[in-house]
N, CA, C and O atoms as a Maestro MAE file, in Angstrom:
{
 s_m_m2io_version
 :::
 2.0.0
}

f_m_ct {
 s_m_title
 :::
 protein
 m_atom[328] {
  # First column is atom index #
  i_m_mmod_type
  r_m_x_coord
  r_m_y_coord
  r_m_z_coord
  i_m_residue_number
  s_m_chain_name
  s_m_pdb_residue_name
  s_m_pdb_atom_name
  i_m_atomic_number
  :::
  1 25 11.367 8.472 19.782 1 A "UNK " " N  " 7
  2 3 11.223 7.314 18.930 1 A "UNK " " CA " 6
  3 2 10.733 7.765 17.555 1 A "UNK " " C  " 6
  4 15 9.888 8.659 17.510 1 A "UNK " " O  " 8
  5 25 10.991 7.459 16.930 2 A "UNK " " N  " 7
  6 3 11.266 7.390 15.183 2 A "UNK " " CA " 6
  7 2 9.243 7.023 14.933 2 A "UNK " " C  " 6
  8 15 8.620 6.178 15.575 2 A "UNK " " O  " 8
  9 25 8.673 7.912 13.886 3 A "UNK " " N  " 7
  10 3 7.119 7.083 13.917 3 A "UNK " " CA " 6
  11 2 7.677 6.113 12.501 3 A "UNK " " C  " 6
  12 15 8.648 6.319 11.773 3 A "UNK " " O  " 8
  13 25 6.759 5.127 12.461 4 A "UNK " " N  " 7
  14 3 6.808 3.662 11.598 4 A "UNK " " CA " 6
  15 2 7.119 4.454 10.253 4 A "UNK " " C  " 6
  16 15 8.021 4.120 9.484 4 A "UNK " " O  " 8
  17 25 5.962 5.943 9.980 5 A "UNK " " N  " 7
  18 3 6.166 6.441 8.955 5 A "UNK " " CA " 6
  19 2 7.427 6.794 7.812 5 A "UNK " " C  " 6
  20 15 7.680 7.105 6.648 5 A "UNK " " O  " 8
  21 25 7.817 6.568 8.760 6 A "UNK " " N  " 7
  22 3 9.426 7.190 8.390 6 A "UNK " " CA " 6
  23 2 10.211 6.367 8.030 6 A "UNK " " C  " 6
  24 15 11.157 6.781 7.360 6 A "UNK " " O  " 8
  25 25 10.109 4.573 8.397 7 A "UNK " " N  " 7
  26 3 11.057 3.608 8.039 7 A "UNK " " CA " 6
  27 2 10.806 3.066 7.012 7 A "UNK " " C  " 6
  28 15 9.705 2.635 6.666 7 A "UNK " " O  " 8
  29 25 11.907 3.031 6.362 8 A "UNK " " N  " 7
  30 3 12.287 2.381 5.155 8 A "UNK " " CA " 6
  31 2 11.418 1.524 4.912 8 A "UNK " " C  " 6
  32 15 10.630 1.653 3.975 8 A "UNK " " O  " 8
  33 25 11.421 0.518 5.712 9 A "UNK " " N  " 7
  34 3 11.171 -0.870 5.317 9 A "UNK " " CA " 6
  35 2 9.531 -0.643 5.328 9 A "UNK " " C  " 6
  36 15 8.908 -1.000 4.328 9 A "UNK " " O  " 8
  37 25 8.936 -0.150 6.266 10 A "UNK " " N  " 7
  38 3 7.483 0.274 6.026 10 A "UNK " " CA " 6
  39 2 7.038 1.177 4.659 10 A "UNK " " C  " 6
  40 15 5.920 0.924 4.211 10 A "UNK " " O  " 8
  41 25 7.744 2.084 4.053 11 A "UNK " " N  " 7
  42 3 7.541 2.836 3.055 11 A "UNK " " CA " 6
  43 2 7.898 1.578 2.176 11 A "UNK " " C  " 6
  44 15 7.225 1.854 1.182 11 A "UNK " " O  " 8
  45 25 8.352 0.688 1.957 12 A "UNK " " N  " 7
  46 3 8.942 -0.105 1.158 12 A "UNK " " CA " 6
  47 2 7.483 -0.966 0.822 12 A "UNK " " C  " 6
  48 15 7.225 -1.381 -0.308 12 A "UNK " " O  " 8
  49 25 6.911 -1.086 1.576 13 A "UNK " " N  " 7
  50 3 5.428 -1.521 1.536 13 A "UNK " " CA " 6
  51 2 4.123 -0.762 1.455 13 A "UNK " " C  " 6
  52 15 3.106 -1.366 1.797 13 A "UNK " " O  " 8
  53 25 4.047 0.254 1.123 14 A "UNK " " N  " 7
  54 3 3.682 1.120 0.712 14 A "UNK " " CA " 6
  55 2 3.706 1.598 -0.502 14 A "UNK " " C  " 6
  56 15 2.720 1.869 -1.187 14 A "UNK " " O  " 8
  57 25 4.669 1.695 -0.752 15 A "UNK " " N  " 7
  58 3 5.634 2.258 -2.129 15 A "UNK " " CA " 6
  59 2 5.107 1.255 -3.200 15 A "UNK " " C  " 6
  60 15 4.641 1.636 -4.274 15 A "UNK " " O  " 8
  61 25 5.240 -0.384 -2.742 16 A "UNK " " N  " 7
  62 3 4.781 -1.280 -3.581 16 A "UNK " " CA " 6
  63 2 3.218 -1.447 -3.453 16 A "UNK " " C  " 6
  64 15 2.662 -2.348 -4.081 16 A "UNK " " O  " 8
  65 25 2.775 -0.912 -2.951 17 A "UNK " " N  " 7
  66 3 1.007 -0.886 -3.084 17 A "UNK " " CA " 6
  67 2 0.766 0.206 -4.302 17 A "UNK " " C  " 6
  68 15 0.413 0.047 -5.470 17 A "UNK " " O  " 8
  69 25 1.052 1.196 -3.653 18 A "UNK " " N  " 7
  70 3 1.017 2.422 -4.960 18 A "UNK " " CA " 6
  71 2 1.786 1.942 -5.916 18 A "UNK " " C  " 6
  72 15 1.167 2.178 -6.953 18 A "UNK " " O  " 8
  73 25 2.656 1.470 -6.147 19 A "UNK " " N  " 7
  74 3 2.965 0.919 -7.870 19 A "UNK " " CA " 6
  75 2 2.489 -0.485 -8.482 19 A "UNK " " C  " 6
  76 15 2.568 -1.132 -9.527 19 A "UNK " " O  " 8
  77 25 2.001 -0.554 -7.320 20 A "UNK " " N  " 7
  78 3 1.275 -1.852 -8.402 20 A "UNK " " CA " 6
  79 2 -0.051 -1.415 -8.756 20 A "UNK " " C  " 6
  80 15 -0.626 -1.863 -9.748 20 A "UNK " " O  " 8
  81 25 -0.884 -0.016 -7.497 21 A "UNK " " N  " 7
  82 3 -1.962 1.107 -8.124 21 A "UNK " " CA " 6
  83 2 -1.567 0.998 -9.825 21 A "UNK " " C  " 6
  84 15 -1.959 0.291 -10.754 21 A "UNK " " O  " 8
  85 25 -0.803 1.849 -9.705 22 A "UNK " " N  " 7
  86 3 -0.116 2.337 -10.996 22 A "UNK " " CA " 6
  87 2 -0.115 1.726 -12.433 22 A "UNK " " C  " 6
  88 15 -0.462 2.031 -13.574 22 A "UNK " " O  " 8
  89 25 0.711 0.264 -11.467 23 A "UNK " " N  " 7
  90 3 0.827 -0.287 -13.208 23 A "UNK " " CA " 6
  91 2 -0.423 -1.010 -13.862 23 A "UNK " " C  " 6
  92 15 -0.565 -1.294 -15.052 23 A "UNK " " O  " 8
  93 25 -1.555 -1.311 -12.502 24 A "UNK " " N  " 7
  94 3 -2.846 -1.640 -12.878 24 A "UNK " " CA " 6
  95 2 -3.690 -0.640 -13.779 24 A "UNK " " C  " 6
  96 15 -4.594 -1.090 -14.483 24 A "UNK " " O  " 8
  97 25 -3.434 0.540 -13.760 25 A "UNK " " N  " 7
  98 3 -3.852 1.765 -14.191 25 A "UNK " " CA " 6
  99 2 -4.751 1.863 -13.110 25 A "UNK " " C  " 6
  100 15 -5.589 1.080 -13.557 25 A "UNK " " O  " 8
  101 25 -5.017 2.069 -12.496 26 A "UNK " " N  " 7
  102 3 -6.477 2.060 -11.153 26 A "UNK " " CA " 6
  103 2 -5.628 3.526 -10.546 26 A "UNK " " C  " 6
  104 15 -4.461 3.545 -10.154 26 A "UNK " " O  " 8
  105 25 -6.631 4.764 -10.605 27 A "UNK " " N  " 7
  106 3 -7.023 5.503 -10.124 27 A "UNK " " CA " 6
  107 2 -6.831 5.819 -8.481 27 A "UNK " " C  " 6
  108 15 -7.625 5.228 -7.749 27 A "UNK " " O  " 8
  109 25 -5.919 6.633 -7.890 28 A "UNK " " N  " 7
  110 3 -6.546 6.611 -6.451 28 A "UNK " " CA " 6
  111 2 -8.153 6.767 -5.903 28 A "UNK " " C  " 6
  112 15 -8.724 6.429 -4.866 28 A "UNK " " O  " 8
  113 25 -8.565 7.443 -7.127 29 A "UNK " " N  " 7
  114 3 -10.711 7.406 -6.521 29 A "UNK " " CA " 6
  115 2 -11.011 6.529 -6.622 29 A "UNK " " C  " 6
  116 15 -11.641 6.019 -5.695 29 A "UNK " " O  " 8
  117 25 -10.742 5.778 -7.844 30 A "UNK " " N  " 7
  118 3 -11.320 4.359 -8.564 30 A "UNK " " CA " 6
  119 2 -10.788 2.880 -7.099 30 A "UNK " " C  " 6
  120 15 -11.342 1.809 -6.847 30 A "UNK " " O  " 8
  121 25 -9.618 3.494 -6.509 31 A "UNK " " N  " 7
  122 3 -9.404 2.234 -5.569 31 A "UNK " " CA " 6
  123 2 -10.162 2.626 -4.012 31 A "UNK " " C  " 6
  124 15 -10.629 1.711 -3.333 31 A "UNK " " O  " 8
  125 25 -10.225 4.102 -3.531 32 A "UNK " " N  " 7
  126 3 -10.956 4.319 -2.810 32 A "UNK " " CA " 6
  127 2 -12.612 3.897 -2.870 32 A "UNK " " C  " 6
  128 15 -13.149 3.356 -1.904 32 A "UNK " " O  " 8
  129 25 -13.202 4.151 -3.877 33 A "UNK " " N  " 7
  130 3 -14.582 3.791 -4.131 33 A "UNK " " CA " 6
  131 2 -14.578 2.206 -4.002 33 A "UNK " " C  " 6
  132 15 -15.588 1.629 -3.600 33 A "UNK " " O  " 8
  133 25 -13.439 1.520 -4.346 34 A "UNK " " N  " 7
  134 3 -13.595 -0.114 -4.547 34 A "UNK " " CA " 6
  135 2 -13.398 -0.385 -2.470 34 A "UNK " " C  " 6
  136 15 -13.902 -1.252 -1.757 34 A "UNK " " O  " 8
  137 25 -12.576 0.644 -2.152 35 A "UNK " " N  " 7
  138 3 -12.365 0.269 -0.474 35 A "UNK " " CA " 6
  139 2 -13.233 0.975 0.873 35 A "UNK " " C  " 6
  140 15 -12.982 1.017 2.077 35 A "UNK " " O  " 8
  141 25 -14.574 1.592 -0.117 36 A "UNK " " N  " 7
  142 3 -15.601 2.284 0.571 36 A "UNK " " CA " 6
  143 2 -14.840 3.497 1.102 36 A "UNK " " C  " 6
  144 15 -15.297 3.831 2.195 36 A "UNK " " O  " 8
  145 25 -13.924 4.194 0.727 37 A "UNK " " N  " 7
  146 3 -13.237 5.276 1.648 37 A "UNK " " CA " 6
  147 2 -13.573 6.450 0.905 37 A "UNK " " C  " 6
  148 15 -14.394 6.492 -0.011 37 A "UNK " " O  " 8
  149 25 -12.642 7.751 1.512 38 A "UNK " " N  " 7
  150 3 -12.535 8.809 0.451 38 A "UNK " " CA " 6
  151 2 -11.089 8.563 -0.317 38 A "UNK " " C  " 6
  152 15 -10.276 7.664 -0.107 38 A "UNK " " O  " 8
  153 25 -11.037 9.453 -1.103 39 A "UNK " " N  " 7
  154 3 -9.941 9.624 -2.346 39 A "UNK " " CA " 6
  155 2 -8.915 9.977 -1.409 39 A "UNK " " C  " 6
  156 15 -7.736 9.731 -1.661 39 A "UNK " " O  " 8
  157 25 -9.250 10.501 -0.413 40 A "UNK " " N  " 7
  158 3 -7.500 11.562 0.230 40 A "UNK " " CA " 6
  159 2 -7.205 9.978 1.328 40 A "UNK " " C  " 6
  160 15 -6.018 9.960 1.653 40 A "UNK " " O  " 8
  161 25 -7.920 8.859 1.861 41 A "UNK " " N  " 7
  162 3 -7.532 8.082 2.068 41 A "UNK " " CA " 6
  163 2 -6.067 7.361 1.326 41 A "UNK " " C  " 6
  164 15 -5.077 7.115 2.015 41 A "UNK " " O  " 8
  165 25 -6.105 7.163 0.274 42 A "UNK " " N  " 7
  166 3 -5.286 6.953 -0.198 42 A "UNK " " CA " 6
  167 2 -4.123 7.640 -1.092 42 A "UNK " " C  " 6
  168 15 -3.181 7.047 -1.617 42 A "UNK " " O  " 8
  169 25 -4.412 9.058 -1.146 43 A "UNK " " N  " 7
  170 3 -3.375 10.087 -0.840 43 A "UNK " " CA " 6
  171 2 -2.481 9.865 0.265 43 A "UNK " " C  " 6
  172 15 -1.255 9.771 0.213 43 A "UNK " " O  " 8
  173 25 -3.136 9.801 1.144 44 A "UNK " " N  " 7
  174 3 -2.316 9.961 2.425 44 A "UNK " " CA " 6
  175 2 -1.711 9.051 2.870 44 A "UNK " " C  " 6
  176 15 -0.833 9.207 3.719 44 A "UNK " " O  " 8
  177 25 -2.060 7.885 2.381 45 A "UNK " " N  " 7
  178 3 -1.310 6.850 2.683 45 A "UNK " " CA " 6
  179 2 -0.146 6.587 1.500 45 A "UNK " " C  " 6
  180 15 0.935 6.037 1.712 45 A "UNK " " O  " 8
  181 25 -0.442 6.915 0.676 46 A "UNK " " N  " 7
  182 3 0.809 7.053 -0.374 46 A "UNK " " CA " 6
  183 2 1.935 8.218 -0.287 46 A "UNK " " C  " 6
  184 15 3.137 8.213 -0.552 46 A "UNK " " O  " 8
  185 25 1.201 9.049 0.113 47 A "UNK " " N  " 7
  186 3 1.791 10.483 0.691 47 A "UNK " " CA " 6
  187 2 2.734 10.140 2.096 47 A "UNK " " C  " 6
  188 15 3.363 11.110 2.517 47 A "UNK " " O  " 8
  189 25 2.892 8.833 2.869 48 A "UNK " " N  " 7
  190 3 3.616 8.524 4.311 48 A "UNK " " CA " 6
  191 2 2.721 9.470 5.006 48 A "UNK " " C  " 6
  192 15 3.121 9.546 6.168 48 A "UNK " " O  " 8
  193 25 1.537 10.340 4.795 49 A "UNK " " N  " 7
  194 3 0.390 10.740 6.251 49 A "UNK " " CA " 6
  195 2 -0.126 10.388 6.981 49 A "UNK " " C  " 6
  196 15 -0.427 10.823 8.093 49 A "UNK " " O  " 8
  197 25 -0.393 9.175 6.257 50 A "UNK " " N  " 7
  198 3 -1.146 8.162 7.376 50 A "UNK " " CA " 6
  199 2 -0.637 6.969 7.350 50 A "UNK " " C  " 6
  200 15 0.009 6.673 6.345 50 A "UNK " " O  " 8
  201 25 -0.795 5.898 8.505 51 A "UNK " " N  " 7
  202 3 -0.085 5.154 8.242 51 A "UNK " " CA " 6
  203 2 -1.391 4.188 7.974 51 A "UNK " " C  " 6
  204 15 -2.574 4.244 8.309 51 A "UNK " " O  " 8
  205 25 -0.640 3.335 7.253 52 A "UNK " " N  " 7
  206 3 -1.949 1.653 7.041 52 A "UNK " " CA " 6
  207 2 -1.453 0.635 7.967 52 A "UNK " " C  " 6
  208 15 -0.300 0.451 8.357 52 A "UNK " " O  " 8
  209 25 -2.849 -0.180 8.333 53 A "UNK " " N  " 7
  210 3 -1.884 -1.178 9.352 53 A "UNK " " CA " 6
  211 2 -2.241 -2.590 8.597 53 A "UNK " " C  " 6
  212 15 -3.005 -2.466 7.641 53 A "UNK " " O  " 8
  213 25 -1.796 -3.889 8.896 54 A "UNK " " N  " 7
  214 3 -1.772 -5.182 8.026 54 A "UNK " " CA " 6
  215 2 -3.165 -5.521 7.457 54 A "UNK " " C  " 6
  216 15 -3.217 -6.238 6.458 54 A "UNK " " O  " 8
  217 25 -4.429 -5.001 8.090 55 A "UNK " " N  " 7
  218 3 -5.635 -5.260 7.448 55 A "UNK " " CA " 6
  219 2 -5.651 -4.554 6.295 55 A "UNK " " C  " 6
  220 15 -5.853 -4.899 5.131 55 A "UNK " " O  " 8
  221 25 -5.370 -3.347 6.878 56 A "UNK " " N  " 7
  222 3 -5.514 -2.384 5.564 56 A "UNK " " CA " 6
  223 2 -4.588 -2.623 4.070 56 A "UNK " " C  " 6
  224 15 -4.919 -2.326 2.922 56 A "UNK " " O  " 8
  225 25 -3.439 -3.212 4.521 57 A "UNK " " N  " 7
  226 3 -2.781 -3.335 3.087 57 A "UNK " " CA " 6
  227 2 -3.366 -5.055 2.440 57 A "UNK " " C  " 6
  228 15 -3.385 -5.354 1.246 57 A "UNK " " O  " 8
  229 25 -3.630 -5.624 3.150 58 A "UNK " " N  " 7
  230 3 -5.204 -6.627 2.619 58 A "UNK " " CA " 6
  231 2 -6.064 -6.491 1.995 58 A "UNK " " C  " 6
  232 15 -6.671 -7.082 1.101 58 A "UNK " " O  " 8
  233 25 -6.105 -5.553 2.579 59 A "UNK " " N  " 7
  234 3 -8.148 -4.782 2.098 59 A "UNK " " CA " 6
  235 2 -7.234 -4.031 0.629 59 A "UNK " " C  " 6
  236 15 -7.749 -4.391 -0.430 59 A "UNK " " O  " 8
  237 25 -6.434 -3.414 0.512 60 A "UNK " " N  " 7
  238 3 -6.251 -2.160 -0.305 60 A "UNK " " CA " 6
  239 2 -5.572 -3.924 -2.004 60 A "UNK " " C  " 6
  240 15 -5.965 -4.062 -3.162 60 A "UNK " " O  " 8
  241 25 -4.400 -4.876 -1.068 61 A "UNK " " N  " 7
  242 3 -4.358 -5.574 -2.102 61 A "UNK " " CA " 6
  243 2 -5.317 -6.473 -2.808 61 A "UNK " " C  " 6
  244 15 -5.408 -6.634 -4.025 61 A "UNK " " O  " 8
  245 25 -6.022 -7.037 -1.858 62 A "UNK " " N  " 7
  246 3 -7.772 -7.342 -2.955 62 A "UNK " " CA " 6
  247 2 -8.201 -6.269 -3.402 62 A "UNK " " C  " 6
  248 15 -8.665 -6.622 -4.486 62 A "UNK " " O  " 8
  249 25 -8.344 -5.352 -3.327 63 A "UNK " " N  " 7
  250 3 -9.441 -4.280 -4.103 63 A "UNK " " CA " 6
  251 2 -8.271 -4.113 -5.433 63 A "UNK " " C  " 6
  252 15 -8.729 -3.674 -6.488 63 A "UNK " " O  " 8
  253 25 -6.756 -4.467 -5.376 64 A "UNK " " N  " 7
  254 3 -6.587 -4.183 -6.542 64 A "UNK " " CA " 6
  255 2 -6.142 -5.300 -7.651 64 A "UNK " " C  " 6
  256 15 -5.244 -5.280 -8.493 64 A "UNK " " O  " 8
  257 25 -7.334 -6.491 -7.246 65 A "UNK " " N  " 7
  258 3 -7.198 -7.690 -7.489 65 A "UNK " " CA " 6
  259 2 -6.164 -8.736 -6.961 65 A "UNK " " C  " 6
  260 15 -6.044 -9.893 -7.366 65 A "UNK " " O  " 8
  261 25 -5.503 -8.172 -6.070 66 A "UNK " " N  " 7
  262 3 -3.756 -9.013 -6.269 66 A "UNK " " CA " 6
  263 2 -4.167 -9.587 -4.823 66 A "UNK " " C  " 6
  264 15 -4.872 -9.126 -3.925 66 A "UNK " " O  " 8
  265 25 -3.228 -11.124 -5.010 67 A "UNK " " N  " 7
  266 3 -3.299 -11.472 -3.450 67 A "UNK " " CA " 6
  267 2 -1.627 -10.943 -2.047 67 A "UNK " " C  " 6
  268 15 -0.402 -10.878 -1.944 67 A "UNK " " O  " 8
  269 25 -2.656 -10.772 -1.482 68 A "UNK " " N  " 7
  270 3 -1.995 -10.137 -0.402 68 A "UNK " " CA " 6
  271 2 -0.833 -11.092 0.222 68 A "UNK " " C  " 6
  272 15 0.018 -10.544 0.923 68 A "UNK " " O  " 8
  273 25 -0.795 -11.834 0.104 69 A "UNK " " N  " 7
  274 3 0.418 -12.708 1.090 69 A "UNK " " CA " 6
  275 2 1.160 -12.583 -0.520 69 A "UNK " " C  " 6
  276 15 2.243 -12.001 -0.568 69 A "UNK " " O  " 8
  277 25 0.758 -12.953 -1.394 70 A "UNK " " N  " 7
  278 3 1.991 -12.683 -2.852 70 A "UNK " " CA " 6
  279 2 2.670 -11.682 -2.644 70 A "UNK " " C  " 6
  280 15 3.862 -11.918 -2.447 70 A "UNK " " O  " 8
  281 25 2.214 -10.143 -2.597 71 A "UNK " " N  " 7
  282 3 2.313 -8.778 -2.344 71 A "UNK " " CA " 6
  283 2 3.459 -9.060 -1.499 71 A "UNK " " C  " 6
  284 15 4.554 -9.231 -2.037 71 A "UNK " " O  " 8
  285 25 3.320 -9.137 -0.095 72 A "UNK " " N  " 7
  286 3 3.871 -9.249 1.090 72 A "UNK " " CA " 6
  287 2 5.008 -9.632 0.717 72 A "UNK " " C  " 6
  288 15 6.093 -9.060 0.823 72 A "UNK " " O  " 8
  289 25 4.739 -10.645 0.261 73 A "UNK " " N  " 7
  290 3 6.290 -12.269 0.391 73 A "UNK " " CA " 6
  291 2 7.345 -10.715 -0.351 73 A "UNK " " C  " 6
  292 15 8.341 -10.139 0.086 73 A "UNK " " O  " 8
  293 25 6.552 -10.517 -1.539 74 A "UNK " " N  " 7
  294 3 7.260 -9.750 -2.805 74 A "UNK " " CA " 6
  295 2 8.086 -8.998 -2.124 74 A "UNK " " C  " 6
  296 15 9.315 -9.067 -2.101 74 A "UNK " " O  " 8
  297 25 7.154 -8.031 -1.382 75 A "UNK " " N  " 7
  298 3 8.074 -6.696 -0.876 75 A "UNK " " CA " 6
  299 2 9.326 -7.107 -0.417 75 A "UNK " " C  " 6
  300 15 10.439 -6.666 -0.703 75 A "UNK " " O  " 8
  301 25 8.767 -8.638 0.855 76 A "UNK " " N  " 7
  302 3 9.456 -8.700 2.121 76 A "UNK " " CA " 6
  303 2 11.023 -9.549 1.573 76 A "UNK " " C  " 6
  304 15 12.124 -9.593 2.122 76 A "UNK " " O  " 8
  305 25 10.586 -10.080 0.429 77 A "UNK " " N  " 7
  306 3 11.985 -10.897 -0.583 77 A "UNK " " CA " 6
  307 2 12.596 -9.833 -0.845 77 A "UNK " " C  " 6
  308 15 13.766 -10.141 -1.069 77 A "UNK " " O  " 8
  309 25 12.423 -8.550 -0.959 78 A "UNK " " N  " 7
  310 3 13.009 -7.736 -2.071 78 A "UNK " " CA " 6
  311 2 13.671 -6.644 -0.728 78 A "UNK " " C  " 6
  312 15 14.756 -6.075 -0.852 78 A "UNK " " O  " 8
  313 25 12.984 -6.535 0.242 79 A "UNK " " N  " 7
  314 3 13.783 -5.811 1.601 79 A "UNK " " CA " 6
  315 2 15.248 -6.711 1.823 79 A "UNK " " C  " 6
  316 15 16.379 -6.260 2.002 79 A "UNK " " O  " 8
  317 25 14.765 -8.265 1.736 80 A "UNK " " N  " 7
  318 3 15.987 -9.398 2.670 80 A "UNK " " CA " 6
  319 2 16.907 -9.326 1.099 80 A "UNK " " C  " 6
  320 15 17.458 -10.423 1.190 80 A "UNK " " O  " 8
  321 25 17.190 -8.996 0.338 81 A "UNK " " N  " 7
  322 3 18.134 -8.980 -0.697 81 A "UNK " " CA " 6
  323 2 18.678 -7.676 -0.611 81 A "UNK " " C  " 6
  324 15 19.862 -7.599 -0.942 81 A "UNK " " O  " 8
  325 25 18.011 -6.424 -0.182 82 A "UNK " " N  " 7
  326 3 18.881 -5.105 0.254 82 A "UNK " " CA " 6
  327 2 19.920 -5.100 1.384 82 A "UNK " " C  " 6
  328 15 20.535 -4.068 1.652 82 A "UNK " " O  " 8
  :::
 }
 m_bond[327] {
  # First column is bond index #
  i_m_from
  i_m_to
  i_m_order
  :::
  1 1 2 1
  2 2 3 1
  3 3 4 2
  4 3 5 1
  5 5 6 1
  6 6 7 1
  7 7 8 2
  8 7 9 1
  9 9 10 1
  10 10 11 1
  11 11 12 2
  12 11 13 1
  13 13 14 1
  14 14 15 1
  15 15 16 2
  16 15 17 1
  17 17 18 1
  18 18 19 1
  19 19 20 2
  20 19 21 1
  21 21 22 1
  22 22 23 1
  23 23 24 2
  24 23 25 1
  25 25 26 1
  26 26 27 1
  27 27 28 2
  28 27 29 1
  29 29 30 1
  30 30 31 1
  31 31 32 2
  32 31 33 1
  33 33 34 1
  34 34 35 1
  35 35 36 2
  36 35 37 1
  37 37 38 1
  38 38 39 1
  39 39 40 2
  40 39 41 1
  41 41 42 1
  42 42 43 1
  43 43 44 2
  44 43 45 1
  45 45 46 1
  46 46 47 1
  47 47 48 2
  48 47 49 1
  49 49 50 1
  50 50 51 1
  51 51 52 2
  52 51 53 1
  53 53 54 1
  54 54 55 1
  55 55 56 2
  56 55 57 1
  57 57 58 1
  58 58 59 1
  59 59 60 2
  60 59 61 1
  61 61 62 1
  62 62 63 1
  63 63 64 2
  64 63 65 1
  65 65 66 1
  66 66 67 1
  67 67 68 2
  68 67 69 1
  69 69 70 1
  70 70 71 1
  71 71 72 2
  72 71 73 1
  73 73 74 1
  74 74 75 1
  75 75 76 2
  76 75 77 1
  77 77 78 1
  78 78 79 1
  79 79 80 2
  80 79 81 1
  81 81 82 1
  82 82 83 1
  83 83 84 2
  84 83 85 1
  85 85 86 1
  86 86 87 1
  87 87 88 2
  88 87 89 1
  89 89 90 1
  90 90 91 1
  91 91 92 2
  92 91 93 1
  93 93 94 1
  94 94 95 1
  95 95 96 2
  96 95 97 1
  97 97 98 1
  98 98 99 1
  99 99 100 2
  100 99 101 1
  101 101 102 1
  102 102 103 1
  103 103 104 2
  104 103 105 1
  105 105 106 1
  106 106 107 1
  107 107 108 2
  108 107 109 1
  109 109 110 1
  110 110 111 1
  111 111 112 2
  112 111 113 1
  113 113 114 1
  114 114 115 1
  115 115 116 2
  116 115 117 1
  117 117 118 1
  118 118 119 1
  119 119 120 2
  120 119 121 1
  121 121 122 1
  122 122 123 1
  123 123 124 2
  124 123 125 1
  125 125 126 1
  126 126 127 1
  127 127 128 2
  128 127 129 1
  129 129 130 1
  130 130 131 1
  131 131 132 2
  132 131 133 1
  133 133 134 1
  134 134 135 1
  135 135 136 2
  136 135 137 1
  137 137 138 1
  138 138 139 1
  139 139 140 2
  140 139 141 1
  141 141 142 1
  142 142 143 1
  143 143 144 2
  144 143 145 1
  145 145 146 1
  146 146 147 1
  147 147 148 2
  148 147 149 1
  149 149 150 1
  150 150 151 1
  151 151 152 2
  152 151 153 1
  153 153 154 1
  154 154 155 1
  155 155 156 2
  156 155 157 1
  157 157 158 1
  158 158 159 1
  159 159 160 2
  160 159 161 1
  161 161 162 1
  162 162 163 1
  163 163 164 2
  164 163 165 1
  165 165 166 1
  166 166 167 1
  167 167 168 2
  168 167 169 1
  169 169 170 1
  170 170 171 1
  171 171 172 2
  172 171 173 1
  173 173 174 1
  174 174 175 1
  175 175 176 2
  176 175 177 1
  177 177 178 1
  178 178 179 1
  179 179 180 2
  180 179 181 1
  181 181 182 1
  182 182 183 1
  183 183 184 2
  184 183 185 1
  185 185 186 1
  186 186 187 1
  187 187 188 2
  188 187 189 1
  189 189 190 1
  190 190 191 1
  191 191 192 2
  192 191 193 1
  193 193 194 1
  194 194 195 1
  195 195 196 2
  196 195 197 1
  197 197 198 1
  198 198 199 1
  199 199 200 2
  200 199 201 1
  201 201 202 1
  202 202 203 1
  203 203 204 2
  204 203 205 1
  205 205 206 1
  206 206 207 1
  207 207 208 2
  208 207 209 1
  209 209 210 1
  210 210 211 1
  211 211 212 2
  212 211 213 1
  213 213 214 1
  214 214 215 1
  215 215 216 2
  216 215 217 1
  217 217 218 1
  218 218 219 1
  219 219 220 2
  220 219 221 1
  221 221 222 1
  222 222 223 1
  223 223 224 2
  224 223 225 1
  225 225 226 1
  226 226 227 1
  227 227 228 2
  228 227 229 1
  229 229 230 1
  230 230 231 1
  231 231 232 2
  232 231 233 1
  233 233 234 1
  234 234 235 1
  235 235 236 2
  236 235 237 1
  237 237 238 1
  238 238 239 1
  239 239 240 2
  240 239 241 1
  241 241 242 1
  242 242 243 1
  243 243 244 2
  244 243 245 1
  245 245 246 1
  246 246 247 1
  247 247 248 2
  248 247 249 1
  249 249 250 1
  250 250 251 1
  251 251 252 2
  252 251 253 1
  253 253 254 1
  254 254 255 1
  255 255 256 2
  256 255 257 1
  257 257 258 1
  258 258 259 1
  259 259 260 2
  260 259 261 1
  261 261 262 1
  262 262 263 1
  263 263 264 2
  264 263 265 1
  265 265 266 1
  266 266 267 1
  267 267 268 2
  268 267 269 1
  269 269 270 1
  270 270 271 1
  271 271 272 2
  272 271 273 1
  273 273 274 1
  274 274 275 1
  275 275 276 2
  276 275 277 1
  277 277 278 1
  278 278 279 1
  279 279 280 2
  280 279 281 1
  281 281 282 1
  282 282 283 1
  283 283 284 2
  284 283 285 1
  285 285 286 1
  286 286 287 1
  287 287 288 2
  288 287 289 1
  289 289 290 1
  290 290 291 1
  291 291 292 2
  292 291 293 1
  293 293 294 1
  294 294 295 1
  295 295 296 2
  296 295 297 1
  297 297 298 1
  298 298 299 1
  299 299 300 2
  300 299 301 1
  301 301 302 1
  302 302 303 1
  303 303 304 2
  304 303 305 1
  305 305 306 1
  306 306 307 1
  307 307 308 2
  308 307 309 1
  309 309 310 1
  310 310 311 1
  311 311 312 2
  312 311 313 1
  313 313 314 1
  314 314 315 1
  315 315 316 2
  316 315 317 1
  317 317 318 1
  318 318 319 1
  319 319 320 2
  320 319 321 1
  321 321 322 1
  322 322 323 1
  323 323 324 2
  324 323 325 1
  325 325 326 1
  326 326 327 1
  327 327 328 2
  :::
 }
}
């Protein structure tokens, strides 16, 4: 069996956490320190090392101000049009 890591549609949600990091300008330390973690936390999850599960991309979209079901809908509109 295939790990989650690897599917599209999961990196697809991922992918849009780290670029919305990005266009916020926010730091991978600067969002770790806001999510009590270390810095390679969110390496690795941007990196497909680790995987995040639905709390975590919650926790990670408040800490970068944004609301999380917006986030979601976003990705999940933009998967059902591929």
């Amino acid at each position: 069996m295939t790990s989650t890591l690897h599917d599209p549609n999961y990196r697809a949600f991922v992918s849009h956490l780290s670029g919305l990091r990005v266009q916020l300008g926010v730091t991978q330390a600067e969002l770790a320190k806001r999510l009590g973690k270390p810095q390679s936390f969110v390496s690795k999850a941007e990196r497909f090392e680790r995987r995040i599960d639905p709390g975590e991309f919650r926790a990670i979209a408040l800490a970068l101000g944004a609301d999380p079901a917006v986030e979601f809908k976003d990705v999940s509109d933009r998967l059902s049009r591929s």
